[in-house]
N, C-alpha and C positions, 0 to 999 in steps of 0.2 A: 800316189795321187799328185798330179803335177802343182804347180804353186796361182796357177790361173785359174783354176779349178776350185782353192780351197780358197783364194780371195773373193770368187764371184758368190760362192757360197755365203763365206761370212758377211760381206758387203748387202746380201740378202736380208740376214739375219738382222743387220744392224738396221738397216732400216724399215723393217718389221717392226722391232721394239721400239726405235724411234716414234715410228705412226701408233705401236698401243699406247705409249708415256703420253702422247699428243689427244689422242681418246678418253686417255682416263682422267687428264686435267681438265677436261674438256665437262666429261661426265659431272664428273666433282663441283666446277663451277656449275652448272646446271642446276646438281639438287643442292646445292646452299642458296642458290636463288629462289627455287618453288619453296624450299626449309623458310625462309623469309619473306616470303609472300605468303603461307601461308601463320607464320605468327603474325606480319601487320595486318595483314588483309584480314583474317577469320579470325584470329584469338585476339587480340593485342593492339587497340585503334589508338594510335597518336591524337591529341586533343590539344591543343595551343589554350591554355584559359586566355579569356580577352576581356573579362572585367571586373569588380573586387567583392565580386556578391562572396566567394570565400574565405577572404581572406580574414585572417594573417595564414590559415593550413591553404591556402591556394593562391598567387598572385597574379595580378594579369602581365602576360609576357610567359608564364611557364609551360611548359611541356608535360605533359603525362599518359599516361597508358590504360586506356580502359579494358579491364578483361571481358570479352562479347560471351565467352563461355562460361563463366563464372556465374553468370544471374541462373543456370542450368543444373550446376550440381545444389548449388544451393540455395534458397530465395534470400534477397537479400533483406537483411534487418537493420533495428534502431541504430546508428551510427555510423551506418554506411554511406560512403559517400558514391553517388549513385549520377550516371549520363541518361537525363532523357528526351523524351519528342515532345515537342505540343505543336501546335499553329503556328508556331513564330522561331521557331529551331533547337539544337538542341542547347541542352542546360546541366549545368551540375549542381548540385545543392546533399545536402547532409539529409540523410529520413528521421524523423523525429517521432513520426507516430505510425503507430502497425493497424493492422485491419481489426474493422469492430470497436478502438480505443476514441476516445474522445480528446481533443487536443485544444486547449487554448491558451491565449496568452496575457498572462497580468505584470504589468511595469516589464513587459519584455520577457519576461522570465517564461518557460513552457513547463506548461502542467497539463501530464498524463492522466486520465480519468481522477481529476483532482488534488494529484499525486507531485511538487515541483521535479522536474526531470534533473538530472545532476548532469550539468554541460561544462564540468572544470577540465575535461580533461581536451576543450578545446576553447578558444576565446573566442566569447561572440560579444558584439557591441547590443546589451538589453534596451531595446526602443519600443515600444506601443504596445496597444491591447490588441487583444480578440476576442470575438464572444469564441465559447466554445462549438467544436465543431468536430461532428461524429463521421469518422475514417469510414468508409463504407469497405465493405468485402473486398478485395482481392486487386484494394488498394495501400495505400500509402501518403503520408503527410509529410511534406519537405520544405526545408527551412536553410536557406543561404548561414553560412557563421556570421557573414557583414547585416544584420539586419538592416539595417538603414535601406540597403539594399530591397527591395521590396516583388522580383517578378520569381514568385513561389506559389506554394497551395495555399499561401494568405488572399492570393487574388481569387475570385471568382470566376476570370477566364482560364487560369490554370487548374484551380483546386487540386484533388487529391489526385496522383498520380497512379495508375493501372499500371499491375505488374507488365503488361503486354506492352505500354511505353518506355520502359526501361529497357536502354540498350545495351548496357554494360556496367560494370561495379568500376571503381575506379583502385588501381592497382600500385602504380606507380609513377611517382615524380622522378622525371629522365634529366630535366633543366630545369633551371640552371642545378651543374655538377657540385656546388656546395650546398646543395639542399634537396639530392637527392634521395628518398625516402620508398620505401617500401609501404602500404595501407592494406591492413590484414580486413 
């Protein structure tokens, strides 16, 4: 086989594989793209908090992650810290009370059908009363940790929040990277 013959061949070859190497990175970028479009976009919604109804477990300025498919496998419960909808946009706040429970508030403290609920394992500022107030079905009672803070199911324009308003469970703290946190 002469040597013109075995160069056009192989010069073929080369850039063949040239153009699949160029395809498959090609590819590859693609699906890590839709790969990450589909955990912000459908699973996993960035939230900027922007004011201190959470804090000290939320500040304004941080970053976190609310999981949209989470409220699906499981409904969420007392202490979950929960993104939802009202009239006036969305909101995060802590669930205090389940469906059917009675929930009020004395020198700030929350008591479950007369029962004081044990909230050490998060710090909340104890501020004002409430007469009591019965969670109705196939909702929920939510309560900021900042109480002072006040735009929750304490108000009568929010009150008790429907599972159908909850958009998401709140997952994780992204920012700032020294307080970054995991919330089960």
């Amino acid at each position: 086989m002469s040597e013109s013959r075995k160069r056009r061949r192989s010069d073929g070859r080369a850039r063949t594989y040239r153009n699949a190497r160029r395809l498959g990175w090609l590819f590859s970028v693609l699906v890590t793209i839709a790969v990450l479009c589909l955990v912000f976009f459908v699973w996993l919604t960035p939230v900027q908090i922007v004011d201190a109804s959470m804090a000290p477990a939320l500040n304004s300025g941080e970053v976190v992650l609310c999981d949209q498919l989470g409220k699906f496998m499981r409904l969420p419960e007392r202490g979950d810290i929960v993104l939802f909808s009202t009239e006036d946009g969305l909101f995060i706040k802590r669930i205090v009370g389940m469906p059917g429970e009675t929930v009020e508030l004395v020198a700030g403290h929350v008591y479950i059908n007369s029962i004081p609920l044990d909230e050490s394992s998060y710090s909340v500022n104890y501020v004002g009363d409430m007469p009591p107030v019965q969670v109705p079905e196939g909702s929920v009672f939510v309560l900021g940790d900042n109480r002072e803070e006040m735009y929750d199911s304490r108000l009568a324009s929010v009150g008790s929040i429907s599972y159908e308003n909850i958009q998401a469970v709140l997952r994780l703290r992204v920012s700032p990277f020294s307080r970054i946190t995991y919330f089960s």
